[in-house]
N, C-alpha and C positions, 0 to 999 in steps of 0.2 A: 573393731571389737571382735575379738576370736570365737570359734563359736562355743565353746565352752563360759566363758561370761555371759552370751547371749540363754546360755541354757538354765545357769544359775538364776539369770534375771528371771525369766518367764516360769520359773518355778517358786520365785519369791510371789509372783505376781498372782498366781493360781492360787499361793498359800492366802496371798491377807482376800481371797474371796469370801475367807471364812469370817470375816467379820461383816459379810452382809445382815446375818443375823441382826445387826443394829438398826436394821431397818424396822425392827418388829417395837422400836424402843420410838419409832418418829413416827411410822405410818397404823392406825387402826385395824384392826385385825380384817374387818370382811375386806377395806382398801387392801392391804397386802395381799388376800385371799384370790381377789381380783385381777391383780398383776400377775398372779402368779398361776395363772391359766395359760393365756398366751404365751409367756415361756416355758410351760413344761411343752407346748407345743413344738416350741421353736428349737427349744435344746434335744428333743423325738429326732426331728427331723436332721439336726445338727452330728447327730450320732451314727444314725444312717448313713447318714451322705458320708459323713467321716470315716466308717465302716467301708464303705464301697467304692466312693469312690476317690478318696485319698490314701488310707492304708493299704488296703488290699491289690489295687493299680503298681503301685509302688513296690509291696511286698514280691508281687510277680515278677515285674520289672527287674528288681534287684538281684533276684535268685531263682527265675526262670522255672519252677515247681510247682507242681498243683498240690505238693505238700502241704504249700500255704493253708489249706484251707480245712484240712485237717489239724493244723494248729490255730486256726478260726474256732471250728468245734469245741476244740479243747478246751478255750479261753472261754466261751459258753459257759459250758461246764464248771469250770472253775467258779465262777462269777454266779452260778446257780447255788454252788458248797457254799462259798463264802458269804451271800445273803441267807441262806437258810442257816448255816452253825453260828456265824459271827455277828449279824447284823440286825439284830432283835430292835423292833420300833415301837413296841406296844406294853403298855402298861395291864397286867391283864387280872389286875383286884379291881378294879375299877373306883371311878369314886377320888378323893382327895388323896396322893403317893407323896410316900415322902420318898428318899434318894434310894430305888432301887439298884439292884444288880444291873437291870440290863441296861441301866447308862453308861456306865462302864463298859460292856459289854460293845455299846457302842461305840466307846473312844475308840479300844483297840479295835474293832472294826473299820472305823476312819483311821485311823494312821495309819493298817495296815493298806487300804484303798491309797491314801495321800501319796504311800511311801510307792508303792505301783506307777501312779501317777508320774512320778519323780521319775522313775525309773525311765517308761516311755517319756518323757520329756528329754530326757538326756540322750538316749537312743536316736530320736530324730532331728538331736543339729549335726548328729556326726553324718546323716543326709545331707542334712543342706539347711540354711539356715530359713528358708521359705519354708521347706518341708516340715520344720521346729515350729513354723509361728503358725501355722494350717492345723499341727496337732496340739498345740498350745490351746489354740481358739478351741477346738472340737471337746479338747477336754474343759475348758471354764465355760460351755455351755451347758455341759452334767453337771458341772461343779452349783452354779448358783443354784436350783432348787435343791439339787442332796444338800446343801449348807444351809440352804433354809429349811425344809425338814429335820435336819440333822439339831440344828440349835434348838428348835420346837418340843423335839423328844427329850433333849437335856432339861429342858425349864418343866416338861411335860412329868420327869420323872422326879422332880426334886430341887432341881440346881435354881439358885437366882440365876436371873436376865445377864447380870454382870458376869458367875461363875459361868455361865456356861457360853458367855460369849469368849472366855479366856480359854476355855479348857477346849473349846471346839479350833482355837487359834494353834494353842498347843499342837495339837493334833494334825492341823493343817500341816504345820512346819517341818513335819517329816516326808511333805513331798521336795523339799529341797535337800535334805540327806538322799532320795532316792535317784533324785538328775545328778549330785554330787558323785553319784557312784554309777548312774547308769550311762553316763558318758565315757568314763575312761573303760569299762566294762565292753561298751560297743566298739572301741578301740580299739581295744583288743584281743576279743575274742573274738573271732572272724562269722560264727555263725550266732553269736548273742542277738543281733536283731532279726534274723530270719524267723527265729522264733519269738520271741517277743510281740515284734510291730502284730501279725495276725493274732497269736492271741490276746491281746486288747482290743483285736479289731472286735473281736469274738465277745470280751467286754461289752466294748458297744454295742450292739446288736443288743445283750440279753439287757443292759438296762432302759434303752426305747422301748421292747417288746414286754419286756414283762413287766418292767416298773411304772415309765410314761406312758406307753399308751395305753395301758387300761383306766391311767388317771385321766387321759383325753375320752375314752368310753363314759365315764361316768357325766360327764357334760351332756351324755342323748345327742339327739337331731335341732335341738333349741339353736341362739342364735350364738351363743359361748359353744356350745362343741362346731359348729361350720368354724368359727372364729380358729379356735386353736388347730382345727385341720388344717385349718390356709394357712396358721405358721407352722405348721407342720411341713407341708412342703417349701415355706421359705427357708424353713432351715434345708431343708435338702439342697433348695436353688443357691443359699448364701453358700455353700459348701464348692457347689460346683463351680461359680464364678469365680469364687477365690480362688483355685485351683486353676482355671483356666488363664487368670490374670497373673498369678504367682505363680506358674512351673516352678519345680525344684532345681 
């Protein structure tokens, strides 16, 4: 299998994450609430590690510049604009909504995230196809809580359980348009992944730091925030074994 199929695939695979959502239709809300402690931990940690020490190693490696890290910054940055203009989560009349603006508001916000996604999925099999399945993984660690948030805000704002488990699916599937085009992209344009690969490193980073982990602060010193800290650092550790087990 070439690695352009392997790219496609792993960006079908990231896409149907988005019908975790359906979990909220089997398991009771404080259950779901519960589960979904330990992996905001895990996927913290997972981001990190993925940040540092699979992108960025890499990124250096490939192109020998500390520029890298300036287009780290960057991607920060960016991923700061685009949660504060694009990415509205809150219904803010309070009380019973029927289907506001900012659902929508949050589709194109996911698709445009999905389509990103794509993009760096496509980018790194033309690394190597270890290297593919390493940011594969790191990215469908973000992915399962954002899709669980994300479907929450849809029902939160209007949508049936059904609408908005379809239209969060929708949405999804523009990360495989984005590996479609971020693969031949990395092909051949010779410095397309230079910058790229750091800034989503730069991604990562701002969504552990300012999205997860303030959600692992809110747990206190009790026996659920030590919990989520300890998958916190597994996610870091899963990262690095992988890594160390897979070279690219």
């Amino acid at each position: 299998m070439n690695n352009f199929i392997w790219a496609i695939s792993a960006s079908v695979f990231v896409s149907l994450i988005s019908l975790i959502g359906i979990l909220s239709l089997l398991l009771k809300g404080k259950l779901l609430e519960e589960l979904l402690i330990p992996i905001i931990g895990f996927s913290a940690g997972g981001l990190i590690g993925g940040a540092f020490l699979h992108i960025m190693p890499e990124a250096i490696e490939e192109y020998g510049s500390n520029d890298v890290f300036l287009y780290l910054i960057f991607g920060f940055i960016i991923f700061l604009i685009l949660e504060k203009y694009l990415h509205w989560r809150h219904c803010h009349k309070g009380g019973h909504c029927e289907i506001h603006p900012f659902t929508y508001l949050n589709l194109i916000g996911d698709a445009v995230h999905n389509f990103a996604d794509g993009l760096v999925i496509g980018a790194s099999f033309v690394v190597g196809v270890h290297f593919g399945i390493i940011t594969t993984l790191v990215i469908t660690l973000h992915e399962i809580p954002q899709e669980i948030g994300d479907f929450g805000v849809l029902v939160y704002g209007g949508f049936s359980r059904s609408k908005a488990l379809f239209f969060n699916f929708i949405t999804a599937l523009t990360c495989v348009l984005g590996a479609s085009l971020g693969y031949p992209l990395s092909k051949s344009i010779e410095s397309f992944s230079m910058y790229l690969l750091p800034i989503v490193a730069g991604g990562f980073v701002y969504i552990a730091a300012c999205d997860l982990i303030p959600e692992m602060h809110k747990q206190g010193n009790n026996k659920k925030g030590m919990f989520s800290f300890a998958t916190f650092l597994l996610g870091i550790a899963f990262i690095y074994i992988f890594r160390k087990i897979f070279p690219h």
